[in-house]
Structures are given as C-alpha cells and as structure tokens.
N, C-alpha and C positions, 0 to 999 in steps of 0.2 A: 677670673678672666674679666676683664672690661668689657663695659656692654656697649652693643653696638647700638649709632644711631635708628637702624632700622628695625630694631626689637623692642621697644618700650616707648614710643614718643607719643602717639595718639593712642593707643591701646591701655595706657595707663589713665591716659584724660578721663574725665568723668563725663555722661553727655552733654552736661549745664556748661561743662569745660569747654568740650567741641562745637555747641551752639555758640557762645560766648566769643569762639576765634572767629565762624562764620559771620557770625554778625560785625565785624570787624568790616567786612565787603559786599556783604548783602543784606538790604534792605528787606523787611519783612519776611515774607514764606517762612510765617515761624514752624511752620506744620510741616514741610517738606524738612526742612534744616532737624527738625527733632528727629523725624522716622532715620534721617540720615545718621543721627548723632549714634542713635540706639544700636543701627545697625553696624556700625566702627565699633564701637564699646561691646557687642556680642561674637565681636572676632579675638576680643581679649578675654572673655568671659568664656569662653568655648576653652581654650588655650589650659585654665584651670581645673576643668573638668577631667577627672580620673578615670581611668577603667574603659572598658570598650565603648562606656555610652558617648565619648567625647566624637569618635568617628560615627556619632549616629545623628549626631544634631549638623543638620543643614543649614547653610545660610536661610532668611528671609531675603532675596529679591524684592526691588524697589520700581517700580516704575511710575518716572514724574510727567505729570499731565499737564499741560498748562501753553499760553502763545508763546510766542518767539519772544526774546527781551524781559523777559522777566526773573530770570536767573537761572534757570536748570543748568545749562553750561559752565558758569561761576561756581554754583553747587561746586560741578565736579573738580573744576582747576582749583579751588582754594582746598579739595578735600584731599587733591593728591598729593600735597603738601604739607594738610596735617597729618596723611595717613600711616605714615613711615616706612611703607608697605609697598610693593612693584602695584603700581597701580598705571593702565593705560586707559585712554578713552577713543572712542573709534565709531564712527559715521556707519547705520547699518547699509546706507545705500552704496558703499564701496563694494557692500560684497555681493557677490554674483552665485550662483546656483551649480554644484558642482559638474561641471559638462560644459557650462559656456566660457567664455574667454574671459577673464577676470582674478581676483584674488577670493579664495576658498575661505570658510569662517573660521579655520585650523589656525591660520595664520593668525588672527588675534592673539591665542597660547602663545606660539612661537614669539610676538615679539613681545610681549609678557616678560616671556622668558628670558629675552635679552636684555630685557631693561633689567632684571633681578639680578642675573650675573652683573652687569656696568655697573648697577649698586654696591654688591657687596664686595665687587672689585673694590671699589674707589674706597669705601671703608677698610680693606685690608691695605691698602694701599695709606690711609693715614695712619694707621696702626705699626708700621711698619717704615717708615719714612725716615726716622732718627736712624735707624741702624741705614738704609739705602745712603743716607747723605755721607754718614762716617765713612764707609765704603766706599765711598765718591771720590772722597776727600782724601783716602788712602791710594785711589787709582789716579787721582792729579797729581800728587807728590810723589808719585812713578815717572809721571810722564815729563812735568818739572825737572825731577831730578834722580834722574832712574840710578840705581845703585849698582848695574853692571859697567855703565859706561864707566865708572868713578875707580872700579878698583884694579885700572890696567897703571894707575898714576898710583896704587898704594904699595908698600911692599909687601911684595907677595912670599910664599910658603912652597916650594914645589915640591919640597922632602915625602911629602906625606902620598900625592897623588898626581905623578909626572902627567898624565894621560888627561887630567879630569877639563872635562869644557868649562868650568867657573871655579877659577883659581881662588882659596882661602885668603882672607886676609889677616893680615896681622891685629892682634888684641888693640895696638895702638891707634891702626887704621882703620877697624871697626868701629871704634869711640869716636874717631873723628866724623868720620863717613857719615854717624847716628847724629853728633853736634849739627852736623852743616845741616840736616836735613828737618830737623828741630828747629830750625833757623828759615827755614822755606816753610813750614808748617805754623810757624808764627805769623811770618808776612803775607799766607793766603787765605788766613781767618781775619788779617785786619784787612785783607780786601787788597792787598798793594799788587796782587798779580795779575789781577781780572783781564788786562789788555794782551800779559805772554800767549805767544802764538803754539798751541802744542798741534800735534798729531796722534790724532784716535781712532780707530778702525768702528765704522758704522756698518748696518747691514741692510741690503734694501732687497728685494724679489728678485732673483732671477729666472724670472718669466713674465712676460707680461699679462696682465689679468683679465680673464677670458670668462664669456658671460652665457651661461649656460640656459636656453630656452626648453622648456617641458611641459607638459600637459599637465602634469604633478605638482609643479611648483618647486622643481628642485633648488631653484635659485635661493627661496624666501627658508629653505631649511638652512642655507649657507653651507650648500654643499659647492665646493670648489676646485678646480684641478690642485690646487697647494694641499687642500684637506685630506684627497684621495690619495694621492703620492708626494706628499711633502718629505718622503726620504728618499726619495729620487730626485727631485730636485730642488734642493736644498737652496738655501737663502745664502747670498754673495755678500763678503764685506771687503770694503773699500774704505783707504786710507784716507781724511779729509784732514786739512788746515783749518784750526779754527780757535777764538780767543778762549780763553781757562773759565770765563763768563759763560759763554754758549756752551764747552766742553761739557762743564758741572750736570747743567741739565740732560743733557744724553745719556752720562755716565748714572745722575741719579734712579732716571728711567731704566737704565737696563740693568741696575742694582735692586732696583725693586720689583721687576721681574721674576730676577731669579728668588727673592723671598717670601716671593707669593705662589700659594698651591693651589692653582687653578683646580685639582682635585677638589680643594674642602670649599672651594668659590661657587663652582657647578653646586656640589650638591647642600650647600646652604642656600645659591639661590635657587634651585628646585624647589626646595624644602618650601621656602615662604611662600614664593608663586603657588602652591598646593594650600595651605593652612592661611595664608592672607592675602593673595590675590584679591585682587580686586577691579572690574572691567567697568567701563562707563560706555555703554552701549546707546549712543545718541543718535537723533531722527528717526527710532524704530517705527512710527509712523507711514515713513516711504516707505518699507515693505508691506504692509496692512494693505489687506484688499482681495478679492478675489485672483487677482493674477489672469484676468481673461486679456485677448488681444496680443500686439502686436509690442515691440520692442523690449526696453525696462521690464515693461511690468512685465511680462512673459516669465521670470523670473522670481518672483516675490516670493510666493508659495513655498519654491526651493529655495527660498534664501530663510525663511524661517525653519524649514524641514530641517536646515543643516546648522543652524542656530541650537533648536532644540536637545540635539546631545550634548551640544558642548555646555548648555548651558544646564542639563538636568545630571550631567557628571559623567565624561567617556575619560580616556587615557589617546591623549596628542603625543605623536612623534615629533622632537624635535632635535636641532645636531646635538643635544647636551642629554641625551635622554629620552626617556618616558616621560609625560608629566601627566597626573590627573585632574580632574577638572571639577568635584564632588564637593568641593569647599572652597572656589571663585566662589568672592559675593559680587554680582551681577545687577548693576543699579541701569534702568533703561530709560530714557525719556523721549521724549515728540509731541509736538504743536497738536497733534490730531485733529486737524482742520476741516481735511477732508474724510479723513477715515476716523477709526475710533477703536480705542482697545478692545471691541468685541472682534472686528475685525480680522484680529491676529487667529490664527489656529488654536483650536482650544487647547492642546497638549500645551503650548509656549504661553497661554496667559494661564496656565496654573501654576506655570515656574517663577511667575510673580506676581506672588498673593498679597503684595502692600501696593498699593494704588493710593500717590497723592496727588490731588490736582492744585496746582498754583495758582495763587491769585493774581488779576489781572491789575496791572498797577494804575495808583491812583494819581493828582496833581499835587497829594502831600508826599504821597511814596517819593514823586520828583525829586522835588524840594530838598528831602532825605537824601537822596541818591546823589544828588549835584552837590551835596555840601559834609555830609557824614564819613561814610566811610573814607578809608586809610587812602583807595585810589580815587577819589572823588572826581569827577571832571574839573569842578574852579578849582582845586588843588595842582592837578595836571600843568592846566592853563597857568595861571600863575607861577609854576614853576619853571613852564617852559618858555614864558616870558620874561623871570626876572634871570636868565641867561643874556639876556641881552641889555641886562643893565636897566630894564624899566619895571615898574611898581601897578601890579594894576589890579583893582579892587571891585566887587560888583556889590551894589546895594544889596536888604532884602528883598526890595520892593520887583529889583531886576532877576530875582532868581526867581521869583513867585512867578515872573511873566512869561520866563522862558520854561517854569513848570507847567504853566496855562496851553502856553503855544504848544507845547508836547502833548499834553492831554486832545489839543480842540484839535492837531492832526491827526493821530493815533485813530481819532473816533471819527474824523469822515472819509481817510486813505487806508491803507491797510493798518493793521494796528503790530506794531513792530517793538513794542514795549520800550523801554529804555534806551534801547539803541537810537532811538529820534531825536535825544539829548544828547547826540554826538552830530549829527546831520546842523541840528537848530545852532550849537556851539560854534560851528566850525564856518558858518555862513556867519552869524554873529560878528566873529573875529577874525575874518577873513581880510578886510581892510587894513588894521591896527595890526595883523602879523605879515601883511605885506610892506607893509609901511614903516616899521623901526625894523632897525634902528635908523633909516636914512635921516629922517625928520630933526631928529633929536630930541622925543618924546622922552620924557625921564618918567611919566605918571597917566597911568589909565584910571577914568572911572565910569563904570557903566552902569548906569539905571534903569530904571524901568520905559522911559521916555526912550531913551535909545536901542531900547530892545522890538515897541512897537515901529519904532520910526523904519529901522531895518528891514524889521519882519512886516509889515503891515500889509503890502503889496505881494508877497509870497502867499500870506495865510488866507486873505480874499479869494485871491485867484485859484479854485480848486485842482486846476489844469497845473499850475505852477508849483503849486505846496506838493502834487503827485512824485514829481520829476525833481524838487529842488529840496525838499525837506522828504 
C-alpha cells in the first residue's frame, strides 16, 4: 500500500532533523525547539514499541514559559506542519466552565477530530483522483455524445426483442457508433471541447439549514436536521447548463465521492487523533489564579477542572465516534505575567512535567530575526515592494538601528518581543509604500541615518513610542 502523507513525515525526522526545520523560522529558544523536537520524535518511538507496554507510555506534556513575541506561537504553527499529524491550537481563554454560556473544553477533541477526518479525506482523495478523472471523462463522452440518442439513426434488429425499450444495434452500427465516439474522446483530451454547452444533473439541500441552539453544544457535535433524518429528506438534483470545462470538475467531485469510504476515513482519522494528536494549548496563563470575584475570572478554576480530564485521558463524544484522549500530546504555553505556573491547580501542572522558559530576545536576536529566517521581515518588504517594479535594499548599519529601536522600546513600554519589528518596519516604510509607484521610484535605499531620522522623534517622546511603536 502507498504511504500516506500523514504517517511518516515528521515521525520519521530525527530531532536534530526537526530543530533544523525550526530553525528555518525561529531564531534562538534552542531549549524550547529541542524539548519540542524530542517530544514529536517520541510519538514515533511510542508507535514501535510492542506488547501492551506501548499503551502504557504517556505523552510528556510541554509547557512553554516565556513573553509575548518571542516565539511560542511559531513554535506551534511551523510544528503543525512538520508534524504530519491532526494537530490544532486553541486560546485557553475561549473556553468557559461547564454551566456558563460559552464553548466547553470537549470541543477541542471534537474539532481535532475534524481536521483528521479533512486530512485523510484529502489524502484519499489524491490517491484516488486518476480513476475519479477517467470516470469523469467516461460521464462527459455520455453527455457529448450519448449513445441512445445515436441508435434511432442506426439500423436496428427487432427480430430478437419486439417489446425491448433500447433497441440492439447492428455489428456494423455498433463499430460505427464506437468510431465516432473515439473520435470525441480524442478531441476532449486535446482540449477542443472545453467551451460545448452540456447538461448535468447537480444536487443541492432540499431544506434549508437550520441552526440548532443547546445547553450541550449540540451544534459543535454537527448534529443537524439532514444528520437526524437525511432519509426523509433527501437531497434534490436539478438540471444545469454548463461548459464541458466547469462540467469536468463536478463530475470529478462526485466521482470521487462515490470511491472514497468515508467508513475507513472516520476511522483512520480517529485512529491518529488517539495515537498522534496533538493540541497546542496557548495563553494557559489567562486561566491561572484563584478565580475569586466577579466576571471572566469567576470561571478559571472551572476551566482548568474541565481541562484536566481531557488532558490526563477521558473518551470525547463526537459525531464520528468515541475518541480517547490518553495519548494527545498537549504542548501548553503563556506569558505568565501576571500569574505563574504554580498558580494553575496542582492535579493540571503534574500533567505537564516539562517546563521551558524562553528567552527574552536580544538586539542581536533582532538583527537575526529581520534578516535570517525563510519569512524574515526585509525579505517580506522587499518582496512586497519589488511588485511594484522598485528595488529596495537596507544597509547593515540600518538593520542594526532598527534592531537597537526595538530593543530601547521593548525595555521602557511593554515588552512585546519581536512583534515591535513589525510596528518600527511599518512606520519606517510607510512613506516609500505610499509613495510608488506614483513617483516613479525604480530604487530604495535605507540606512542607518534614515532610520534615526524617521524614528528619532517617536523613540524620545515616551508618550508617542507608547501609542506609535
């Protein structure tokens, strides 16, 4: 059997492999990027493991410590990319405490789980695509040239079956019949039909889509009136005009449909959601605290309470299933500004026993940041400048100042890590991107002089660097 993309890509990586791609986009936190790497490469190492002990080895849980801007968040979006695996990541302040008005922590599983099914949809769906198109391609050269209409003009055979509703044709009018349509089959592989107008029967709802409110959250299971009785009211098709071009892809669509077994979809994507899930639990922070008082926080306490099973291992209802939750690995992080990992309830900081705190970035980190990695801001800029037909280059001298400017706000306004190198950039070049193409600039160059010159009056004025950088 072919393997599929989401079974061997980052599982197979070595960790030095998976630090290696990190580093591609994130500067430094070699410490947080390793415990990460180890902890991907022992969802592959688990997987080899024989005998009952493999269902006995738990994830290590991760929780990244560190400010805003420094990378936790990148962490996660470049890991769910190497990870091959249903992986989501999700803000813990969305979730509410079960009894108030809100989304329940169940719902994380749940949509886990949809992404895993959309995965290994899409995978069965390239696996399967040569035969959907041939089958396409069989259902256009019907519509083209359907071969009932054809044999009222052939000579026909009545000896055999007075009665029959599609009369035989003759050996000679079947060769023909087969010629001509060999002949249409030619001209819609070289493309010459694209524009013929055919008619194809599409299918759309016949009902309209009705939104079910509940205390439960019946909605977020994707429970729907079509779910509950979709053989009662079945789905309407309706004949449409339309060129052989657009036809193809609808036909391709409901060709591959029918060769996909949403049976072995569900429970391959169960399957992985259980053995590689993987959750990126970000701003755990916001719920840390005692939970005394009035509003939000009234709720904290219970949003960890209900955190807690899912993340030490219950079984989530969801529409495809059961799913378990005993082998999610659970990477959590937050600024802990105010509060602090002791904070959390003690039952939920044992479910994650690796604690790494990130470094705060430096004016060389900058420098790195603005110039190194694959999305680099002057790469950005530059690219999104030379759309416009102009060339525009920054000294070292000008990235060293705009690494300075970041560092000397950072440390007397709130300190926002990296992200200040998107604020200082965008005042920087605010002129020069208003400005071309009207000018007729064909060539930018920015230096260090012109970076004080811009900035200089921002980064004095504490009141202004607050509010403008």
């Amino acid at each position: 059997m072919q393997k599929r993309p989401g079974e061997d890509k980052s599982f197979c990586m070595t960790p030095r492999e998976i630090v290696f791609e990190l580093d591609k986009y994130i500067i430094g936190q070699d410490k947080a990027k390793k415990m990460v790497a180890i902890a991907l490469r022992n969802r592959w190492r688990r997987q080899q493991v024989g005998g009952d002990l493999r269902d006995e080895i738990m994830p290590n849980n991760i929780i990244l410590i560190g400010p805003t801007g420094v990378g936790k968040t990148e962490i996660a979006r470049r890991l769910a990319k190497l990870a091959g695996a249903p992986f989501i990541k999700v803000e813990a302040s969305k979730f509410t405490e079960v009894g108030y008005v809100g989304r329940d922590v169940e719902s994380i599983i749940r949509d886990l789980t949809d992404l895993a099914v959309s995965m290994v949809k899409h995978e069965m769906t390239l696996e399967v695509q040569d035969k959907a198109k041939e089958a396409a391609e069989e259902r256009l050269l019907d519509l083209i040239f359907p071969a009932e209409s054809h044999t009222k003009e052939q000579t026909l055979d009545f000896s055999k079956d007075m009665f029959s509703d599609k009369p035989e044709l003759s050996a000679e009018g079947e060769e023909r019949l087969n010629r001509t349509r060999e002949k249409f089959r030619i001209k819609l592989e070289k493309g010459e039909l694209e524009d013929r107008i055919v008619e194809i029967d599409t299918t759309f709802d016949s009902h309209p889509m009705l939104q079910i409110f509940s205390p439960v959250g019946i909605e977020e299971m994707g429970l729907n009136i079509q779910d509950l009785f979709g053989g009662m009211m079945p789905k309407k098709r309706k004949r449409k005009k339309m060129k052989v071009s657009e036809a193809r892809q609808v036909l391709i669509a409901e060709e591959t449909q029918k060769l996909i077994d949403m049976e072995k979809v569900i429970e391959e994507a169960v399957k992985r959601v259980e053995q590689s899930g993987i959750v990126f639990l970000d701003e755990i922070d916001k719920i840390a605290g005692e939970g005394e008082g009035s509003g939000i926080d009234v709720s904290r306490q219970g949003v960890q309470r209900d955190i807690l099973p899912v993340v030490e291992g219950t079984t989530v209802v969801t529409k495809y299933g059961m799913v378990k939750t005993d082998h999610i690995l659970f990477i959590a992080s937050g600024a802990f500004h105010v509060s602090k990992p002791s904070d959390l309830i003690p039952e939920l900081q044992g479910r994650f026993p690796i604690r790494v705190e990130l470094d705060t970035l430096t004016t060389d980190d900058f420098i790195r940041i603005l110039t190194e990695p694959e999305n680099a801001l002057i790469k950005q800029y530059t690219a999104l400048i030379e759309t416009e037909g102009v060339k525009i280059t920054f000294t070292k001298g000008a990235i060293k100042e705009i690494a300075n400017t970041a560092t000397s706000v950072n440390e007397r306004a709130e300190n926002i890590g990296a992200r200040r190198l998107q604020t200082i950039m965008s005042t920087l070049l605010e002129e020069i991107l208003f400005s071309i193409p009207d000018k007729g600039i064909t060539s930018v160059k920015i230096t260090a002089d012109d970076v004080k010159k811009c900035l200089a009056d921002i980064v004095e004025d504490v009141d202004l660097s607050k509010y403008i950088l």
